[in-house]
N, C-alpha and C positions, 0 to 999 in steps of 0.2 A: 093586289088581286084579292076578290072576295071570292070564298070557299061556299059553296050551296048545301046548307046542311039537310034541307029537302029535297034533293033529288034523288034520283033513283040510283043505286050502287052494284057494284058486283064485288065479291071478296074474295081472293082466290090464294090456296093454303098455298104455303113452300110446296116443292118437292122431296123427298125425304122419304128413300125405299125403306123398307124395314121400321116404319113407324111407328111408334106404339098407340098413336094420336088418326087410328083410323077414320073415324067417326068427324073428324074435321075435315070436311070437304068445301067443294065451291059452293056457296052462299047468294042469292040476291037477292038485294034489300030494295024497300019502296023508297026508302031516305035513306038518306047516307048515314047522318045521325045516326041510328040505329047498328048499321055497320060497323060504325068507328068505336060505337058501344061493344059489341059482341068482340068486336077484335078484342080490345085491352080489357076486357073484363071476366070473357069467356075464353080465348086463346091460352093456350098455354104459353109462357115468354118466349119459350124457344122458336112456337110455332109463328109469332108475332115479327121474329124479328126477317122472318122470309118472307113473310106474306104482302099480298098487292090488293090495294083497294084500286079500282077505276070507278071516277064516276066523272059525266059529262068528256069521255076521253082523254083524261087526265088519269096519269098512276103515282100512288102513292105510295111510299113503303113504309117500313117498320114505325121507326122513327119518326116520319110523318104525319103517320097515325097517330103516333101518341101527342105529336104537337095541335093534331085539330081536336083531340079531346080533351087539352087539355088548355084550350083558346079559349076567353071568356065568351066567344061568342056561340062554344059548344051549350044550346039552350035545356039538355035533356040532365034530371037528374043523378050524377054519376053514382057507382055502387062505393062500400065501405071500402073495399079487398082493392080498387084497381088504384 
């Protein structure tokens, strides 16, 4: 199965009453790309490891995540820090 790193994404945080991580809310991305970026780069780990990417109605989680950024076929410059 190939993964569409241009398509259009949604990214939606854990649930997590009392969070100190308010400012992280639902997200949608033109490409996925970009998504999968902001998750593992901008997320905080904790927040990363509840959260769902859909795209093309496909979900993906924590761990998922961190597998399509880190597929050689992820074509976007990653940061230092992730």
């Amino acid at each position: 199965m190939r993964f569409d790193y241009n398509a259009g994404a949604e990214l939606f945080p854990p649930r997590i009453r009392k969070s100190p991580y308010q400012r992280f809310g639902y997200k949608r991305f033109a490409r996925s790309a970009d998504a999968i970026r902001f998750a593992i780069e901008e997320l905080p780990p904790e927040l990363l490891l509840g959260a769902i990417l859909e795209v093309e109605g496909e979900r993906y989680a924590g761990d998922d995540i961190r597998r399509l950024y880190d597929s050689a076929d992820f074509a976007l410059v990653r940061g230092a820090a992730a």
